[in-house]
C-alpha positions as CSV (number, residue, x, y, z in Angstrom):
1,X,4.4,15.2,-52.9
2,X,0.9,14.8,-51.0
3,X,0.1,12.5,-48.3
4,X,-3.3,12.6,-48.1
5,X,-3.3,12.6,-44.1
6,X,-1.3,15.1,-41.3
7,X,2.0,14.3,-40.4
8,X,4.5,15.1,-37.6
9,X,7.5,17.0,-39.0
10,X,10.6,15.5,-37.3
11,X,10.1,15.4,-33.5
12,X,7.9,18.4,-33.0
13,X,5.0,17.6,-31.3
14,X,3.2,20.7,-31.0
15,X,2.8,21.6,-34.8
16,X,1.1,19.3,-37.5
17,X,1.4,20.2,-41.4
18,X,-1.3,19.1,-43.9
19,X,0.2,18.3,-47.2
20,X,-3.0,18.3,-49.1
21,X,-4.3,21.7,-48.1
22,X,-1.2,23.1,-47.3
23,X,-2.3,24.6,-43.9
24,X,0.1,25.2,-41.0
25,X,-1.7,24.1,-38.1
26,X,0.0,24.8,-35.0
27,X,-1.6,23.0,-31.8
28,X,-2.7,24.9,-28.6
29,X,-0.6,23.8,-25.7
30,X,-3.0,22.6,-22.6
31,X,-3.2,25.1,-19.5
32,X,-0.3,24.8,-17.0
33,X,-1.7,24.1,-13.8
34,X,-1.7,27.2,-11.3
35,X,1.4,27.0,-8.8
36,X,0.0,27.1,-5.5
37,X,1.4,29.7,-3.3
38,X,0.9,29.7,0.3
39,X,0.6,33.4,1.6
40,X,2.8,32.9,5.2
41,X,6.3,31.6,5.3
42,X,6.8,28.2,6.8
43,X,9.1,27.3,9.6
44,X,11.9,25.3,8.7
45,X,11.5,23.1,11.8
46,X,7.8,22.4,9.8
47,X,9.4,21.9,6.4
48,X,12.1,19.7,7.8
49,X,9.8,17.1,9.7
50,X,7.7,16.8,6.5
51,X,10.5,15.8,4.3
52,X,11.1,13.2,7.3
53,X,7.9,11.8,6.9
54,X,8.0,11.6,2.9
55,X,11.2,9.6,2.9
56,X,10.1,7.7,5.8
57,X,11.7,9.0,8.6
58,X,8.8,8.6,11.1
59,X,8.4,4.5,10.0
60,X,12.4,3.9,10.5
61,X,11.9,5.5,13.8
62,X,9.2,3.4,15.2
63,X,10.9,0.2,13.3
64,X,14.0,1.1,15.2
65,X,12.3,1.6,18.3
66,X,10.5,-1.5,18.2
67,X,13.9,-3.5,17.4
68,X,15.5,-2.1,20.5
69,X,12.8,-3.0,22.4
70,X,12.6,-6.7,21.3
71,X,16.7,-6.8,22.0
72,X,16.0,-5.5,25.3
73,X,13.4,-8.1,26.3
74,X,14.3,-11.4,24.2
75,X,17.7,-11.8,26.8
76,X,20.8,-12.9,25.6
77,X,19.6,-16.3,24.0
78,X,17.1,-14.5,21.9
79,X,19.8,-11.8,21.0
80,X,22.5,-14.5,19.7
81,X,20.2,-16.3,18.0
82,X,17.4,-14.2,16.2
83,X,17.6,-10.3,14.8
84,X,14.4,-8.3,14.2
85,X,14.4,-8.1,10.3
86,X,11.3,-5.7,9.5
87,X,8.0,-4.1,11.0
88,X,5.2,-4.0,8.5
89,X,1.0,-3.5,9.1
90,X,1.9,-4.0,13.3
91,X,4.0,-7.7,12.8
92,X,7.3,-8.1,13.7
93,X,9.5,-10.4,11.3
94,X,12.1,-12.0,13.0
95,X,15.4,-13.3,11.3
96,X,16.7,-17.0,13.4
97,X,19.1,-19.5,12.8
98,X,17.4,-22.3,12.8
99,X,14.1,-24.1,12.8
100,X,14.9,-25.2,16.5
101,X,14.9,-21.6,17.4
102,X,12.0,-20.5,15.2
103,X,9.8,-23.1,16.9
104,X,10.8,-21.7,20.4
105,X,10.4,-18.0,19.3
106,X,6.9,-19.4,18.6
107,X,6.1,-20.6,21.9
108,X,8.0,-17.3,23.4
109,X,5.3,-15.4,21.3
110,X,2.8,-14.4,24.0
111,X,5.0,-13.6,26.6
112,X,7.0,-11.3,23.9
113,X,4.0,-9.7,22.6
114,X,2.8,-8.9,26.3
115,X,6.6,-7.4,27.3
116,X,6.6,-5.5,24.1
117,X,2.9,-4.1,24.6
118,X,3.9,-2.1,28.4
119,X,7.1,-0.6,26.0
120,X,5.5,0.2,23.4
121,X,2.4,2.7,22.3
122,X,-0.7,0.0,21.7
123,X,-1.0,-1.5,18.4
124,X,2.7,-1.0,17.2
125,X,3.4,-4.6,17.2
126,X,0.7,-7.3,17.6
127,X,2.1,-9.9,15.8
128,X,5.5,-12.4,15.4
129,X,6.8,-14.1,12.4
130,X,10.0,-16.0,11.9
131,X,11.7,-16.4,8.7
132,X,14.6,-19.2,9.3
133,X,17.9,-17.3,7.4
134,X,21.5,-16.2,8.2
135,X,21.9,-13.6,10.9
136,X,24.2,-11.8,8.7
């Protein structure tokens, strides 16, 4: 039986058989890349704050530190009635329970931003959205 063109035999990927001329053609794998090997032994006190920072340990911190910063400052209104939900890009997104409160929270804004700046290191947060949701 001839095919007139190369097929793959089964699932084989590397090797291609030409009915017609009846050549086994095997193909060359690609180079491996070279394993880079570093010549000193790392610390484990280096290896473990780089796995930190590539699961995102760092963020969470600074996320974390900013939400205990707003729960310190916001009193206990602010605290029964709004939760810091996320930190992204320097603005704060903040969970309330109503309209009402998310309309306050914007006039609070300034004065929040400016309590938050002497807490915090500069830039962290410089901005304040609401998003009206459960509290949950």
């Amino acid at each position: 039986m001839r095919f007139g063109r190369p097929f793959l035999l089964g699932l084989c990927v590397l090797c291609v058989l030409c009915v017609d001329t009846g050549v086994y053609v095997a193909a060359v794998p690609s180079p491996s890349r070279p394993r880079r090997r570093k010549s000193e032994p790392q610390l484990a006190s280096a290896l473990v704050s780089a796995v930190v920072g590539n699961i995102g340990g760092n963020w969470r911190g600074r996320e974390h530190q900013v939400f205990a910063v707003y729960a310190d400052i916001g009193g206990d209104f602010l605290r029964k009635h709004t939760r810091p939900d996320a930190l992204r890009d320097g603005t704060l997104f903040v969970r309330v329970s109503s309209s009402a409160i998310a309309h306050h929270l914007t006039l609070l804004r300034g004065e929040i931003l400016q309590r938050m700046a002497a807490l915090l290191p500069p830039g962290m947060v410089t901005d304040i959205r609401t998003r009206v949701g459960p509290l949950g």
